[in-house]
N, CA, C and O of each residue as an XYZ file, in Angstrom:
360
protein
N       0.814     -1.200      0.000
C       0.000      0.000      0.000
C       0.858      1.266      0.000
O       0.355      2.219     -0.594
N       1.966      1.439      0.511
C       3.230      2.007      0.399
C       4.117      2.296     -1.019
O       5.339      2.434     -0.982
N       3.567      2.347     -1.894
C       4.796      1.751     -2.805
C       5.265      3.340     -3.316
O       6.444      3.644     -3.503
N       3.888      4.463     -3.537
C       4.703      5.965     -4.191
C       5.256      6.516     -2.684
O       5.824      7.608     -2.686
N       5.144      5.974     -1.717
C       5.816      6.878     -0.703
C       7.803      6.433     -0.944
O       8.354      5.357     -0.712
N       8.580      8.074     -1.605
C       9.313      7.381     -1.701
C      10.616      8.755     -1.002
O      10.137      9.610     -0.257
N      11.627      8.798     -1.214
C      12.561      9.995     -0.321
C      11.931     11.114     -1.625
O      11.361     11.125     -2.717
N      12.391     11.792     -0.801
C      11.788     13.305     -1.395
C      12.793     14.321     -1.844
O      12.973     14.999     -2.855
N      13.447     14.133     -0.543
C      14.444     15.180     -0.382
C      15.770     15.155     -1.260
O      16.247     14.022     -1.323
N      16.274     15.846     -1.751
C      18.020     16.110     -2.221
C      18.189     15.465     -3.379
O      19.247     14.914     -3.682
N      17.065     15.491     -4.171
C      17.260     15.148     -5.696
C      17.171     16.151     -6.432
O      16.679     17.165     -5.938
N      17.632     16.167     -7.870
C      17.989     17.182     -8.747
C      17.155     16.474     -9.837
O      17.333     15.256     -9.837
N      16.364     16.892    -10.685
C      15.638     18.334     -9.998
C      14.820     17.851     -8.557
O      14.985     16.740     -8.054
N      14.009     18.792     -8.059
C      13.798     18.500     -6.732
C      12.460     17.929     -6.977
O      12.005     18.095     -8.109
N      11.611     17.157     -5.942
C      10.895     16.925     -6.061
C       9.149     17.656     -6.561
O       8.787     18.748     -6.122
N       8.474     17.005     -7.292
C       7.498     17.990     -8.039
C       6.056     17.612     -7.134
O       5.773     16.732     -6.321
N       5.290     18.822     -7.766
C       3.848     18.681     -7.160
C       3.267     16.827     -7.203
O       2.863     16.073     -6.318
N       3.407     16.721     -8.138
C       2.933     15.187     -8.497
C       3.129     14.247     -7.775
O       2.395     13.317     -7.441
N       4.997     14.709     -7.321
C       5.912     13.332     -5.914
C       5.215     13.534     -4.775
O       4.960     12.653     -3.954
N       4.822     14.952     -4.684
C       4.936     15.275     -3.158
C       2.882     14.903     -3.109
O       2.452     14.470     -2.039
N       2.141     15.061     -3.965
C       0.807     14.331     -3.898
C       0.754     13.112     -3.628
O       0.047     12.647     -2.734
N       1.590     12.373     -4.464
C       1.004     10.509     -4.769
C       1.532     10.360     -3.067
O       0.792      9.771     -2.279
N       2.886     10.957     -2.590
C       3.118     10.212     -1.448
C       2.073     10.395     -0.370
O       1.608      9.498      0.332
N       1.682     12.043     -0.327
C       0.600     12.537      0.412
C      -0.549     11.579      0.704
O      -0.987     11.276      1.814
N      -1.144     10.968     -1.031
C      -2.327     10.234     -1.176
C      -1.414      9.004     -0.307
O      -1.774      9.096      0.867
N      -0.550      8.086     -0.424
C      -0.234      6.710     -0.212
C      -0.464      6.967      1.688
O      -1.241      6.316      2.387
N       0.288      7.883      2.076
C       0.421      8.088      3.843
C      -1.165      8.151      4.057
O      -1.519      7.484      5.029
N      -2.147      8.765      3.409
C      -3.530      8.782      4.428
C      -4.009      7.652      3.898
O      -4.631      7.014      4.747
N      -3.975      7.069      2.713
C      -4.708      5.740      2.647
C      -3.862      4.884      3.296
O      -4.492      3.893      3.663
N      -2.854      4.843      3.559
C      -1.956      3.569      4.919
C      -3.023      3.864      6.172
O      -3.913      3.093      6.532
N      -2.750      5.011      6.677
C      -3.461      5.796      7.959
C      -4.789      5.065      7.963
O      -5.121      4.082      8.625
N      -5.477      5.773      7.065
C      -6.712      5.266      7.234
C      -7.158      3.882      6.881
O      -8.225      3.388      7.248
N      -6.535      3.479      6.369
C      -6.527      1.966      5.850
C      -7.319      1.669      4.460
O      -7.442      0.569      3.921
N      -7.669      2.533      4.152
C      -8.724      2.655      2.631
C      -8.139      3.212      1.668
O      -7.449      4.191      1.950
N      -8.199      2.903      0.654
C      -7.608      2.971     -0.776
C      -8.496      3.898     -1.294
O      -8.265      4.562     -2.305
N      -9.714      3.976     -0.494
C     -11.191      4.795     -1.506
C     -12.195      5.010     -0.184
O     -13.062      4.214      0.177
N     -11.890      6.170      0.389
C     -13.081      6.637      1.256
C     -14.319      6.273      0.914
O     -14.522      5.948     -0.256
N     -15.103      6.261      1.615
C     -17.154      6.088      1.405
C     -17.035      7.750      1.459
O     -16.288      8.597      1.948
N     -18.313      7.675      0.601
C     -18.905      9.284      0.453
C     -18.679     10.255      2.117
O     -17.984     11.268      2.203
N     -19.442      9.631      3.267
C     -19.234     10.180      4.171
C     -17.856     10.828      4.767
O     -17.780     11.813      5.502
N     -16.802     10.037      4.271
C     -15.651     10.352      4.792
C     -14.578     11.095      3.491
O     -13.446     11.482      3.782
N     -14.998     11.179      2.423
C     -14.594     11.656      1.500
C     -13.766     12.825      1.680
O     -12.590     12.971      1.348
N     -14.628     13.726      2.312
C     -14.039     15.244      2.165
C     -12.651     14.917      3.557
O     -11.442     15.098      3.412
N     -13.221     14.515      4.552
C     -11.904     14.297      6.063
C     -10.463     13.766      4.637
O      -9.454     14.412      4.355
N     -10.838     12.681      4.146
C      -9.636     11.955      3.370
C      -8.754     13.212      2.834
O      -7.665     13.712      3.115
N      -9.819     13.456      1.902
C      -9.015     15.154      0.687
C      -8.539     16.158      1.464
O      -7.495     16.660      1.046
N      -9.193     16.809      2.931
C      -8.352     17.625      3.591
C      -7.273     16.929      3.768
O      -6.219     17.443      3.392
N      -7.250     15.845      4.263
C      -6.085     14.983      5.056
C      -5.091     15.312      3.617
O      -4.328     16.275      3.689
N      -5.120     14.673      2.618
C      -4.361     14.807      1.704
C      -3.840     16.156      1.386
O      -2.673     16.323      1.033
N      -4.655     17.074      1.501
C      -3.762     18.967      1.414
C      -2.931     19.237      2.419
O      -2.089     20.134      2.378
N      -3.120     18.483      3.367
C      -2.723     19.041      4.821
C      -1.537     18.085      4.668
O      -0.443     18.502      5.048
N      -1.625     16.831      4.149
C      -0.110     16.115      4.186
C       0.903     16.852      3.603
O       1.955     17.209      4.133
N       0.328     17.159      1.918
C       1.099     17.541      1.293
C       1.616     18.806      1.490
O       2.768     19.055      1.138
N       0.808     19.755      2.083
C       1.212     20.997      2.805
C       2.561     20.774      3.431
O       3.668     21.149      3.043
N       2.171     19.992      4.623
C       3.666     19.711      5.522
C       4.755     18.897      4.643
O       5.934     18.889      4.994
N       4.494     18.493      3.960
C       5.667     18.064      2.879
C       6.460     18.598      2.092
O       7.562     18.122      1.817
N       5.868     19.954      1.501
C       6.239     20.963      1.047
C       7.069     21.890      1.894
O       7.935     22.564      1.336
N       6.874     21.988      3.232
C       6.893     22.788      4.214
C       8.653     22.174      4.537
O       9.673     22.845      4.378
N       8.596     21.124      4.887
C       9.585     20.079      5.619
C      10.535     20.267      4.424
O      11.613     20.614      4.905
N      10.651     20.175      2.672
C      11.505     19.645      2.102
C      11.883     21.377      1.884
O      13.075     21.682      1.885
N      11.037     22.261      1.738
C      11.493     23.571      1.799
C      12.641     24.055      2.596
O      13.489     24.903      2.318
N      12.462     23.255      3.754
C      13.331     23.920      4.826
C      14.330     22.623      4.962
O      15.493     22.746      5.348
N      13.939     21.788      4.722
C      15.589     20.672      4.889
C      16.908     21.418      4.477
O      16.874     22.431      3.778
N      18.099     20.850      4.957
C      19.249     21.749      4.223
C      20.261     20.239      4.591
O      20.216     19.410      5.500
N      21.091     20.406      3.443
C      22.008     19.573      3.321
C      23.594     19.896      2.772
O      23.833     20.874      2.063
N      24.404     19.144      3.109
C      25.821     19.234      2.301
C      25.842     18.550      1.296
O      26.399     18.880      0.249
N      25.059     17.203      1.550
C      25.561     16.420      0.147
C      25.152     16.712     -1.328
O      24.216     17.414     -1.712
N      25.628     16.349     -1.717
C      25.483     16.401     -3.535
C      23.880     16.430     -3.786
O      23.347     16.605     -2.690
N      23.124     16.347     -4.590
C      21.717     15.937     -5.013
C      21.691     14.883     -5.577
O      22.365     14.861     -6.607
N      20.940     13.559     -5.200
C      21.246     12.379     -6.074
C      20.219     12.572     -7.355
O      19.321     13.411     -7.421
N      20.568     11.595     -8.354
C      20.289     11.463     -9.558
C      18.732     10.821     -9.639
O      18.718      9.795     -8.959
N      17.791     11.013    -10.073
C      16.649      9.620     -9.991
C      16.757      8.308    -10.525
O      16.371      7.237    -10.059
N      17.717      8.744    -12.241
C      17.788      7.722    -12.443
C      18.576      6.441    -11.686
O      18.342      5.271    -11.384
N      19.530      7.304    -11.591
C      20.873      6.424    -10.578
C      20.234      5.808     -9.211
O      20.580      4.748     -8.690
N      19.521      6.439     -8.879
C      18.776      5.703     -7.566
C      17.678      4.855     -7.788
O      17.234      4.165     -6.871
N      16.964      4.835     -9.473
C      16.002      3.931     -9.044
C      16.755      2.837    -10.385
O      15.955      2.496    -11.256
N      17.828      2.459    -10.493
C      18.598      1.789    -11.162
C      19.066      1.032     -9.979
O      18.850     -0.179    -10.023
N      19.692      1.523     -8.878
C      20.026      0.913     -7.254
C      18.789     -0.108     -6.638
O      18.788     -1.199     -6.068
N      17.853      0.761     -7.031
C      16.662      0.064     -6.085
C      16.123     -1.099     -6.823
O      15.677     -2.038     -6.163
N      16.108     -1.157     -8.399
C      15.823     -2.118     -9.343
C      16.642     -3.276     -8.873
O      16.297     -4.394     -8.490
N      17.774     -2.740     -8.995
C      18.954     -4.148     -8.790
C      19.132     -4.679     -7.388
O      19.911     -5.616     -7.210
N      18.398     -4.094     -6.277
C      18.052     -4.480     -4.933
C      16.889     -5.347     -4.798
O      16.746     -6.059     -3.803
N      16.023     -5.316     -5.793
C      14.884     -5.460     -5.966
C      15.103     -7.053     -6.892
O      14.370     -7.990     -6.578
N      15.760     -7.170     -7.597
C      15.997     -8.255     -8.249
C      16.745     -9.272     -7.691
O      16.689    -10.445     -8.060
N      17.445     -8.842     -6.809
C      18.295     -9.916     -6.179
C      17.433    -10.133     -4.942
O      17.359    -11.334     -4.682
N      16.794     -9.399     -4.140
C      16.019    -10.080     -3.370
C      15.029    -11.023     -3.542
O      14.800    -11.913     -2.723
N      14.244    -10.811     -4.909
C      13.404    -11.523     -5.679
C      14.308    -12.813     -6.187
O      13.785    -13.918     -6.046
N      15.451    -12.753     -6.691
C      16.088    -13.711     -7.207
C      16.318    -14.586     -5.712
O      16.023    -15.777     -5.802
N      16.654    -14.270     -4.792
C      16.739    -15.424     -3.958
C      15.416    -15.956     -3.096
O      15.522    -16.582     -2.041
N      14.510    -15.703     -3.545
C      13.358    -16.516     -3.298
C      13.202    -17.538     -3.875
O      12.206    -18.227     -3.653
């Protein structure tokens, strides 16, 4: 249920409206445990989701770092080949 929640921070270019949504959406549907609110709870979900992404915006705004900015591709080339060898030894 986790899978777009992913690092945010210290990539080049930096992270976009789109990263900082899907993760927003993935954290309140973990939270709440629903993939798809009922009508009644609809609107609580969608604040929840502005209000995540708010503080997400907020948090990566103000992070500060020394290191370099990593690459996306280069990191999700890492995570592929982490991903295959764990799978491969099953």
């Amino acid at each position: 249920m986790c899978r777009n929640i992913r690092t945010l921070h210290n990539f080049d270019p930096p992270a976009n409206t789109e990263e900082i949504h899907a993760s927003a959406l993935q954290y309140v549907r973990k939270i709440s445990g629903s993939t798809k609110p009922s009508q009644a709870n609809a609107e609580a979900f969608d604040q929840a989701v502005v209000a995540v992404e708010a503080a997400t915006r907020t948090l990566l705004d103000q992070l500060v770092t020394s290191a370099p900015p990593k690459n996306r591709e280069v990191e999700a080339a890492k995570a592929k080949a982490r991903s295959e060898k764990r799978f491969a030894a099953a």
